[in-house]
N, C-alpha and C positions, 0 to 999 in steps of 0.2 A: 737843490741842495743835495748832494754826495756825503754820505756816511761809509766813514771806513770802519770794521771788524763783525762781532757780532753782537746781536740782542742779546738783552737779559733773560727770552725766554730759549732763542736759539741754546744759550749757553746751558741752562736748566735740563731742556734737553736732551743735550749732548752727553750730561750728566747721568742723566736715566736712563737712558741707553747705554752707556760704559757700564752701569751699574748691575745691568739686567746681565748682558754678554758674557763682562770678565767672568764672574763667577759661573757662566755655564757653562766654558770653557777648561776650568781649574777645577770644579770638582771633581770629570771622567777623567785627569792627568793623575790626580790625587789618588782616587780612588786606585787606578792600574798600579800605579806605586804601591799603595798597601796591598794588593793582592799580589804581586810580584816578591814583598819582602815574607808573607806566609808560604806561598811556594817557596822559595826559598828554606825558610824554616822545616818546614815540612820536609823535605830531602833532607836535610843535614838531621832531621832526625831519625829518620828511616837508615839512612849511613850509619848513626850510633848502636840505633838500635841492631843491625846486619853484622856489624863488627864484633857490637855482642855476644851476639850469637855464635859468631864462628870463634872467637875465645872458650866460649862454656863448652861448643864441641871442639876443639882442640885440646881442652883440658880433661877432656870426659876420653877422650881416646889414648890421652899418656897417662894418667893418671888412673883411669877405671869407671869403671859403673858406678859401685857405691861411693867414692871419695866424692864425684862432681856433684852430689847432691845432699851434702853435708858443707860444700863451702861457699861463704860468703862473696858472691859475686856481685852487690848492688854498689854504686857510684853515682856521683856529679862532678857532669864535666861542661864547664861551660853554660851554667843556667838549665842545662836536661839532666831529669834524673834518669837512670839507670835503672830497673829493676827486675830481679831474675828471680823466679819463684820456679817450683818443681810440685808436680801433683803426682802421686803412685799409683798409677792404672793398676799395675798388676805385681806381682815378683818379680818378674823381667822387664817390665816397660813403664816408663815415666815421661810423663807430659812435661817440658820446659816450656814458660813463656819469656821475653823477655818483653817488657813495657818502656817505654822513650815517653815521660812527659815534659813538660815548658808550660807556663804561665801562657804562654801567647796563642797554646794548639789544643786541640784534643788530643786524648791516648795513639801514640802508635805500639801497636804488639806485634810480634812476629811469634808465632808458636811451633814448636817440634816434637817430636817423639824419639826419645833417647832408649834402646833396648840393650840388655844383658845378654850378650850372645855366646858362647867359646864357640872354640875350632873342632869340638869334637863331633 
């Protein structure tokens, strides 16, 4: 006698082996996805954060020494906050930082030293 397809254990299986597989396959796809969308993130906040910066010094060079450190430069754009603090080293010299955060990353900061200089 000839039996045609398969067992009911072939099939069981067949089953348990899909079962083992698929998923070992899907979580390192899954997983390079999520770490692909944090890179991601991470550059686009370092960008925020870069563009920042070079606002607070473009506004510190038309504007002056003591005005850029009396004005309100903090924002949200897009889910990152924005944040520009200023620390006074000395008479002449001030630490700016700017901080980029997101729910999704750690702090990014970019920090500089802003000086009071003339021409004389």
């Amino acid at each position: 006698m000839s039996s045609k397809g398969f067992s009911l254990i072939e099939v069981i299986i067949i089953i348990l082996i899909t079962a083992i597989v698929v998923p070992a396959i899907i979580f390192p796809v899954f997983q390079s996805s999520k770490e692909s969308y944090k890179s991601e993130a991470y550059l686009n906040a370092l960008y925020l954060a870069e563009g920042k910066m070079e606002e607070v010094t473009r506004f510190k060079n038309v504007s002056g020494f003591s005005r850029v450190k009396v004005k309100n430069f903090n924002d949200v754009l897009s889910n990152f906050t924005r944040t520009v603090t200023f620390t006074n080293y000395s008479s002449w010299r001030v630490i700016c930082d700017v901080k980029v955060t997101t729910p999704d990353l750690s702090e990014i900061k970019i920090t500089t030293w802003f000086t009071n200089y003339s021409s004389l």
